[in-house]
PDB file of N, CA, C and O in Angstrom:
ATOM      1  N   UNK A   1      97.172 118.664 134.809  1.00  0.00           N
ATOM      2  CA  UNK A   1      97.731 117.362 134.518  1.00  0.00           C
ATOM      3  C   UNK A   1      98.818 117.533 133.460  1.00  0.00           C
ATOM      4  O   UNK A   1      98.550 118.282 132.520  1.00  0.00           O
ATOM      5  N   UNK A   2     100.037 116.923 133.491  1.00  0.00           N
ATOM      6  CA  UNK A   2     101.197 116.592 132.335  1.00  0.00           C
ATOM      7  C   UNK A   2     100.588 116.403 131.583  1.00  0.00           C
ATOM      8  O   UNK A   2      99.484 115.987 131.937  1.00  0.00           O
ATOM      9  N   UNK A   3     100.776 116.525 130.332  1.00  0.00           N
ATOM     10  CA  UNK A   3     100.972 116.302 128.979  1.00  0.00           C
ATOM     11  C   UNK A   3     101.172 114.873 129.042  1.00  0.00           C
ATOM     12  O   UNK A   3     100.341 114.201 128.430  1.00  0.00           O
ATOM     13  N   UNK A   4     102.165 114.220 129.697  1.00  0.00           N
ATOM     14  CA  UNK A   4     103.063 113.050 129.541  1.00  0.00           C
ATOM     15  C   UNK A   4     101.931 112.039 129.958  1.00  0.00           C
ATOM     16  O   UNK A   4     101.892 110.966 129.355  1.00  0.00           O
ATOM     17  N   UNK A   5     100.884 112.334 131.075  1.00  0.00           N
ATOM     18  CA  UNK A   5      99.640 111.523 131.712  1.00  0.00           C
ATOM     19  C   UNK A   5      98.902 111.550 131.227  1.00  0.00           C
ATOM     20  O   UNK A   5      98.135 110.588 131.227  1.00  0.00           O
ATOM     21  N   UNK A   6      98.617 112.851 130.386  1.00  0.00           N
ATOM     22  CA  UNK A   6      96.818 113.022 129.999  1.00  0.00           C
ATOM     23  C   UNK A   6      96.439 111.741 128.855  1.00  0.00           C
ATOM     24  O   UNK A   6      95.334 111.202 128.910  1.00  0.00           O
ATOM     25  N   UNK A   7      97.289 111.398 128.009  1.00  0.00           N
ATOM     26  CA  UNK A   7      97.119 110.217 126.850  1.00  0.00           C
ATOM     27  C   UNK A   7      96.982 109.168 127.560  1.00  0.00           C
ATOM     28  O   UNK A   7      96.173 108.381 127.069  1.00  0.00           O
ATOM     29  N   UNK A   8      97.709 108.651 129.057  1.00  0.00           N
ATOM     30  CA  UNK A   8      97.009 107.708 129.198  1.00  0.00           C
ATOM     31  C   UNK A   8      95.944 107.598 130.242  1.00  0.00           C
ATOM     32  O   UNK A   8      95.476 106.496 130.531  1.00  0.00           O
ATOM     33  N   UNK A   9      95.433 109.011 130.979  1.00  0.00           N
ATOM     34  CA  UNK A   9      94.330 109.168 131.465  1.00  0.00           C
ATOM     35  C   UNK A   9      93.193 108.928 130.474  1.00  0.00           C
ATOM     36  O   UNK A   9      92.068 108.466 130.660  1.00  0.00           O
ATOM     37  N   UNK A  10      93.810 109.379 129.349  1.00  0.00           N
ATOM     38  CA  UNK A  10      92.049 109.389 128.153  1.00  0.00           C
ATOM     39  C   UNK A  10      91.869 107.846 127.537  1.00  0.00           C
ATOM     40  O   UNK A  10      90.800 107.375 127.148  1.00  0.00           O
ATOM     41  N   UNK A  11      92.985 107.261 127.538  1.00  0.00           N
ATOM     42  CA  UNK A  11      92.853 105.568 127.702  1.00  0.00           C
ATOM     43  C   UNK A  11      92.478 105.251 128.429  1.00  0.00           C
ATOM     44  O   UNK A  11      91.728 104.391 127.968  1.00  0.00           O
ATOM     45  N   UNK A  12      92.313 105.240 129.860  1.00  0.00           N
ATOM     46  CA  UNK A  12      92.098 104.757 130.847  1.00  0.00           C
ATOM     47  C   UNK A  12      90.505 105.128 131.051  1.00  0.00           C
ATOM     48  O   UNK A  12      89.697 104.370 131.586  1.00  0.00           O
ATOM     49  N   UNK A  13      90.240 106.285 130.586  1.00  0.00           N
ATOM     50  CA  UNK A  13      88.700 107.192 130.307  1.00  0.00           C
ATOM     51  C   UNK A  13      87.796 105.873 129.503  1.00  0.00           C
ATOM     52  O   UNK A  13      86.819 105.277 129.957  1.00  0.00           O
ATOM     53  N   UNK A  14      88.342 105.706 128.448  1.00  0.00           N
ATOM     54  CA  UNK A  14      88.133 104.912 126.958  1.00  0.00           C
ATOM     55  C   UNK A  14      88.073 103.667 127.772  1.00  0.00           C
ATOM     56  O   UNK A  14      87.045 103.177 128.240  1.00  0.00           O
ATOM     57  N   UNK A  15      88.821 103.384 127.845  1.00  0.00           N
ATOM     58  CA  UNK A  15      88.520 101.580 128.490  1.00  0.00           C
ATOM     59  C   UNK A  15      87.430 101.097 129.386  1.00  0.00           C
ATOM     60  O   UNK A  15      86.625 100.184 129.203  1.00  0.00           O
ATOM     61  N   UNK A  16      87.589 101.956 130.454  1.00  0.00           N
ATOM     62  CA  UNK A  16      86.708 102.132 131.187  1.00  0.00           C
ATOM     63  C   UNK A  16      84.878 102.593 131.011  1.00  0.00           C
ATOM     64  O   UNK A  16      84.010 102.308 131.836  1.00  0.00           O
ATOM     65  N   UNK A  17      84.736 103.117 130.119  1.00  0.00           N
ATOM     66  CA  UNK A  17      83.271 103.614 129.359  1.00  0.00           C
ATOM     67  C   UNK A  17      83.672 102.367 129.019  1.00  0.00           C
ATOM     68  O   UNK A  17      84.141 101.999 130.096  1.00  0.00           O
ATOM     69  N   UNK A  18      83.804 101.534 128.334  1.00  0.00           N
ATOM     70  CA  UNK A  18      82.883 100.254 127.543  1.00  0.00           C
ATOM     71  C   UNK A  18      83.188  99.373 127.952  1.00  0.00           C
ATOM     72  O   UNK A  18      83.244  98.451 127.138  1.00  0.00           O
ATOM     73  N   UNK A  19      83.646  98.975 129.646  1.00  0.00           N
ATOM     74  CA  UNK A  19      83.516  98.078 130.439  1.00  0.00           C
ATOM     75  C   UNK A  19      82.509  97.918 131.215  1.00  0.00           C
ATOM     76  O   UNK A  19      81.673  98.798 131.417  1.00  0.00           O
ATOM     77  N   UNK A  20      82.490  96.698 131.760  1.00  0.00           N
ATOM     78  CA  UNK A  20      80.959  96.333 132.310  1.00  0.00           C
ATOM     79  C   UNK A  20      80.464  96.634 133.247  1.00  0.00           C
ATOM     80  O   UNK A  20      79.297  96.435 133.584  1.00  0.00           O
ATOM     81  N   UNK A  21      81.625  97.370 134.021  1.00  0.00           N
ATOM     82  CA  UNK A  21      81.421  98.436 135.036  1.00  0.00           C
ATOM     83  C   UNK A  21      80.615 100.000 135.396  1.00  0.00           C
ATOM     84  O   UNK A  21      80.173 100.517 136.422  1.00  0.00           O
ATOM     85  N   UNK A  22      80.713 100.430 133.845  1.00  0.00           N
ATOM     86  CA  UNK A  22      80.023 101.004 133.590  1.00  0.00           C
ATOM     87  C   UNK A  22      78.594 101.045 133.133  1.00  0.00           C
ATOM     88  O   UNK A  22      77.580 101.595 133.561  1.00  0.00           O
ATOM     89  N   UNK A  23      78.988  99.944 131.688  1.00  0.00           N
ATOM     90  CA  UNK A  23      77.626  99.808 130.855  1.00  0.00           C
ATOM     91  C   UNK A  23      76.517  98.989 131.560  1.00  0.00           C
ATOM     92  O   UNK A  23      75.337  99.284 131.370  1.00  0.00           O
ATOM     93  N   UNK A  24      76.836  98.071 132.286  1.00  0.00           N
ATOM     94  CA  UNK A  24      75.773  97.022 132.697  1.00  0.00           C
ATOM     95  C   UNK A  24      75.448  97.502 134.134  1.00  0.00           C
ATOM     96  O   UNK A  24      74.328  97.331 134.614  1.00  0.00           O
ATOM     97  N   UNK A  25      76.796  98.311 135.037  1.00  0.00           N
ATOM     98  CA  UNK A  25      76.188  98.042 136.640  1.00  0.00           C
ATOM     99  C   UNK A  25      76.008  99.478 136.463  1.00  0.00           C
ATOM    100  O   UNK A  25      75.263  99.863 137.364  1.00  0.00           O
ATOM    101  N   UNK A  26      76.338 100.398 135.741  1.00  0.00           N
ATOM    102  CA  UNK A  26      75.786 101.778 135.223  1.00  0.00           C
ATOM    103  C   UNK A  26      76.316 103.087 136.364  1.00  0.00           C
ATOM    104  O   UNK A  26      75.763 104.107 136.777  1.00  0.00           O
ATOM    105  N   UNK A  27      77.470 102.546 136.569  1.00  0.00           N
ATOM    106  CA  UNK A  27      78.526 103.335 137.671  1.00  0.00           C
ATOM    107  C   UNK A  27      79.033 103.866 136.770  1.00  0.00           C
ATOM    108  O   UNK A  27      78.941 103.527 135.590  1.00  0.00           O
ATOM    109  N   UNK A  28      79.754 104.947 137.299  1.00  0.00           N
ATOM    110  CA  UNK A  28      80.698 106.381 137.033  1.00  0.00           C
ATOM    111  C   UNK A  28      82.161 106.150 136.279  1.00  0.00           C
ATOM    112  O   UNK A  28      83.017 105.848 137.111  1.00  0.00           O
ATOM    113  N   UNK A  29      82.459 106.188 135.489  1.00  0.00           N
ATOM    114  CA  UNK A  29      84.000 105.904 135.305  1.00  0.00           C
ATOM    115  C   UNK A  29      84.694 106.130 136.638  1.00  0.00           C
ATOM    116  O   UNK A  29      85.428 105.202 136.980  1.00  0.00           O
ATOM    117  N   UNK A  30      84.595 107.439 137.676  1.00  0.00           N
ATOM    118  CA  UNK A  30      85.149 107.478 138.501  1.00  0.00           C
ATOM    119  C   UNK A  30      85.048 106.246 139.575  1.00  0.00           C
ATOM    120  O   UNK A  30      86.026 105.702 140.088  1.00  0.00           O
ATOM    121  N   UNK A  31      84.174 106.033 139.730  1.00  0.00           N
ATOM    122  CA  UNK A  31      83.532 105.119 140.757  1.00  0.00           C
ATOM    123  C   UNK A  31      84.675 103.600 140.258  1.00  0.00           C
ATOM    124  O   UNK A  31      85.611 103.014 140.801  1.00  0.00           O
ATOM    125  N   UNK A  32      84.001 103.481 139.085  1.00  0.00           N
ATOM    126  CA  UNK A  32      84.844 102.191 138.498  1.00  0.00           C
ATOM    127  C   UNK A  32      86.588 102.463 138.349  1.00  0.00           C
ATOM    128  O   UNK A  32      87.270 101.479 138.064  1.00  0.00           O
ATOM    129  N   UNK A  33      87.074 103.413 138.489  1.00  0.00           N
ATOM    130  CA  UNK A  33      88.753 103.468 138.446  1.00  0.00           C
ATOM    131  C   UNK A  33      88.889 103.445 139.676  1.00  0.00           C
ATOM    132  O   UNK A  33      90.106 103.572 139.814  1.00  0.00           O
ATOM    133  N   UNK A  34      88.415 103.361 140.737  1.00  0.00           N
ATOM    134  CA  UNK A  34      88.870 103.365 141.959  1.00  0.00           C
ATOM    135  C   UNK A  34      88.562 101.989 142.827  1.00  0.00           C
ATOM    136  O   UNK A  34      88.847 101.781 144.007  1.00  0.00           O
ATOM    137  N   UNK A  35      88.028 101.291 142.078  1.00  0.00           N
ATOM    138  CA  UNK A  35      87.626  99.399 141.864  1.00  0.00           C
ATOM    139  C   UNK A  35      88.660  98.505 141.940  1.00  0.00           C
ATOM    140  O   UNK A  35      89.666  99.005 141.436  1.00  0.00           O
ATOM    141  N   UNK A  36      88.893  97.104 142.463  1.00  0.00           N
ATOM    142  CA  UNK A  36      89.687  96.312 141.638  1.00  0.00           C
ATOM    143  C   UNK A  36      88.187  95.263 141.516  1.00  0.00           C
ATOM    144  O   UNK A  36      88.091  94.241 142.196  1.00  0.00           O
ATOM    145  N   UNK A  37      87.120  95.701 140.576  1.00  0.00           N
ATOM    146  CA  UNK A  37      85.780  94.950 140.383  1.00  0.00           C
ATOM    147  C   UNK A  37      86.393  93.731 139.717  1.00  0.00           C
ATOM    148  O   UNK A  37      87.621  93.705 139.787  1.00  0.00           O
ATOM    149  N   UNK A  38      85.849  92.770 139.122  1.00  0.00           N
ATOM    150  CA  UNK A  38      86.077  91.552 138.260  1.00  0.00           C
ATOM    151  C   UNK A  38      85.787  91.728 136.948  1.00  0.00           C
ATOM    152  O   UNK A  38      86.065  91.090 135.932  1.00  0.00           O
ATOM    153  N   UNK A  39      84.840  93.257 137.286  1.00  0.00           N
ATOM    154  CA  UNK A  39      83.822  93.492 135.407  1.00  0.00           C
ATOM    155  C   UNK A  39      84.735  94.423 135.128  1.00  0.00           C
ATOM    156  O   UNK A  39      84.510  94.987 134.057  1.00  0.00           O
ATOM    157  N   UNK A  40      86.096  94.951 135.947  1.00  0.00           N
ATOM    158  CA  UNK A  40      87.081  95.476 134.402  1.00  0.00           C
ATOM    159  C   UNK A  40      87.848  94.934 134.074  1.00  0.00           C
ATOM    160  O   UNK A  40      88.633  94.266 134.747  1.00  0.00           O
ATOM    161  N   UNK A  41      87.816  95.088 132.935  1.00  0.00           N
ATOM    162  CA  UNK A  41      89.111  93.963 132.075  1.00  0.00           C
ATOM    163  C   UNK A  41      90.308  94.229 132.552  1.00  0.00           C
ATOM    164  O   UNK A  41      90.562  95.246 133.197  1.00  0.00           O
ATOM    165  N   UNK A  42      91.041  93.430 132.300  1.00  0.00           N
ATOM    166  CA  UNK A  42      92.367  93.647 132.895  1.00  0.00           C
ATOM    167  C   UNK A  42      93.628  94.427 131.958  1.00  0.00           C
ATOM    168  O   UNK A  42      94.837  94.627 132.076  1.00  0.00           O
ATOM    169  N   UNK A  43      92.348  94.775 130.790  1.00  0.00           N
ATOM    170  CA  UNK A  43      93.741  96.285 130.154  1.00  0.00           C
ATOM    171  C   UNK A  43      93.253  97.167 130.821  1.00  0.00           C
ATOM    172  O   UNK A  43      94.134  97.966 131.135  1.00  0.00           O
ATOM    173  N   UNK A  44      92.139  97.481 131.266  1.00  0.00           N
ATOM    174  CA  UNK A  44      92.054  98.763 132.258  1.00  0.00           C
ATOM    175  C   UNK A  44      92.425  98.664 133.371  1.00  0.00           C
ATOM    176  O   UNK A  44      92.370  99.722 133.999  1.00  0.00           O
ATOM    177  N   UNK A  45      92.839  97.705 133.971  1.00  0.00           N
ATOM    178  CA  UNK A  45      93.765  97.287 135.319  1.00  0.00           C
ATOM    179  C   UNK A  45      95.389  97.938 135.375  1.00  0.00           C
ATOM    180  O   UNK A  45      96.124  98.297 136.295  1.00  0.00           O
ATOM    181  N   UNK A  46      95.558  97.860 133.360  1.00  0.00           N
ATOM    182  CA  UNK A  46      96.916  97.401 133.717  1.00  0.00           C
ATOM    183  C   UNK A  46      97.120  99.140 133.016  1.00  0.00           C
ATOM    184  O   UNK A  46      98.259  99.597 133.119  1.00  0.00           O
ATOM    185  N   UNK A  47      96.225  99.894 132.452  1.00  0.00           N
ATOM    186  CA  UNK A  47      96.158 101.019 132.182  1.00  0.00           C
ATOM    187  C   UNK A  47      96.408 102.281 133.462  1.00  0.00           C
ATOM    188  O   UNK A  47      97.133 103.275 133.504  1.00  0.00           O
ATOM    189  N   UNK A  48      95.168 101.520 134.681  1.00  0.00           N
ATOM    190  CA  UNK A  48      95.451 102.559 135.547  1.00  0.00           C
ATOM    191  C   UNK A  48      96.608 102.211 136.324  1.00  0.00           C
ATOM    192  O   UNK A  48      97.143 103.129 136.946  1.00  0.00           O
ATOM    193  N   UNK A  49      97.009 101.257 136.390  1.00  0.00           N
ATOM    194  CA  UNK A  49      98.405 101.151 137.445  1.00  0.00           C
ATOM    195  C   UNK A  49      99.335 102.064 136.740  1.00  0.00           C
ATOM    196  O   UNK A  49      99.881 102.941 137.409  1.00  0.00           O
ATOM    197  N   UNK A  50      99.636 101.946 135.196  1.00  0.00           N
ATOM    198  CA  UNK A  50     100.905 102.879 134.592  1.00  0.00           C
ATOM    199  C   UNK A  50     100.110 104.332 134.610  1.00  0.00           C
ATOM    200  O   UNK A  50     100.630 105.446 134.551  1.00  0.00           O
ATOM    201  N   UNK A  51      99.014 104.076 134.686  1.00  0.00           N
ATOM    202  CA  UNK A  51      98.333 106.052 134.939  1.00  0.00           C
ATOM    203  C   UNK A  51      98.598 106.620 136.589  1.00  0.00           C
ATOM    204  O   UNK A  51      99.188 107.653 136.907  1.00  0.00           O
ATOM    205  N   UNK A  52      98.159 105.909 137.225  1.00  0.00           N
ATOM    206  CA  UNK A  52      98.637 105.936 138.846  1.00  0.00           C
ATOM    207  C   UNK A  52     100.138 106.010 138.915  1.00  0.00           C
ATOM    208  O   UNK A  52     100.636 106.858 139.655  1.00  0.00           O
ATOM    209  N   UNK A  53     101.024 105.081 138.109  1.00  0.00           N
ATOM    210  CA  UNK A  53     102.847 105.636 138.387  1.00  0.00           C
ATOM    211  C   UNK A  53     103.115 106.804 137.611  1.00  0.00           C
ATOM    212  O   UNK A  53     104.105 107.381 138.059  1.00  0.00           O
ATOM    213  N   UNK A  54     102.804 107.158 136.996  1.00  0.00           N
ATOM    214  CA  UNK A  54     102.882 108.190 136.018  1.00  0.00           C
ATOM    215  C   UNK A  54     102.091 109.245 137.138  1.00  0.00           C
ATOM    216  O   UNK A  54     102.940 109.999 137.614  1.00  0.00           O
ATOM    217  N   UNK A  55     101.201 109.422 137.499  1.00  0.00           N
ATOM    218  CA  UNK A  55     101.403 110.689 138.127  1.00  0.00           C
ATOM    219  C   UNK A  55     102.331 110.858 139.250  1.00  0.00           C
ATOM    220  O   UNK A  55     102.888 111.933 139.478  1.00  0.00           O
ATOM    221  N   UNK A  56     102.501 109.791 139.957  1.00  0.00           N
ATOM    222  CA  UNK A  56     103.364 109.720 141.186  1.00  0.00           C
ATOM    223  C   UNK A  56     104.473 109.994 140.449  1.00  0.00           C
ATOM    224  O   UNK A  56     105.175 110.960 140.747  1.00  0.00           O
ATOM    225  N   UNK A  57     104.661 109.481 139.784  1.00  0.00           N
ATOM    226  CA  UNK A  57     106.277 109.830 139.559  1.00  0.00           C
ATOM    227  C   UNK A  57     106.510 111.798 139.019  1.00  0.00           C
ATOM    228  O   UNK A  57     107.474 112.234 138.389  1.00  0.00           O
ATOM    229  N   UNK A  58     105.585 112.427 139.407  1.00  0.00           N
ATOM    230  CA  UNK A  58     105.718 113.708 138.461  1.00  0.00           C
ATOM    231  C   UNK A  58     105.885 114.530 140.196  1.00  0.00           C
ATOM    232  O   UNK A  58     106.047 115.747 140.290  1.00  0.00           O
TER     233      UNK A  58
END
């Protein structure tokens, strides 16, 4: 992975662990980034879309 992605992969890591996607329905970060669930907030929405262009664009 870039350098240029990994900071906001580990945000996107971070957000995701203490959403309710995780903590309450007790799914995978992976499981939950590949969601558009209702239990992630919508900074982790708006985290993985610029993490998703950011790798495409490399």
């Amino acid at each position: 992975m870039s350098k240029s992605c990994k900071g906001l992969a580990m945000e996107l890591v971070k957000c995701l662990s203490e959403s309710d996607c995780v903590k309450v329905e007790k799914r995978s970060v992976r499981e939950c980034a590949g969601e558009k669930s209702p239990c992630i907030p919508s900074e982790c929405v708006g985290l993985r879309e610029t993490y998703f262009n950011c790798k495409r664009g490399q």
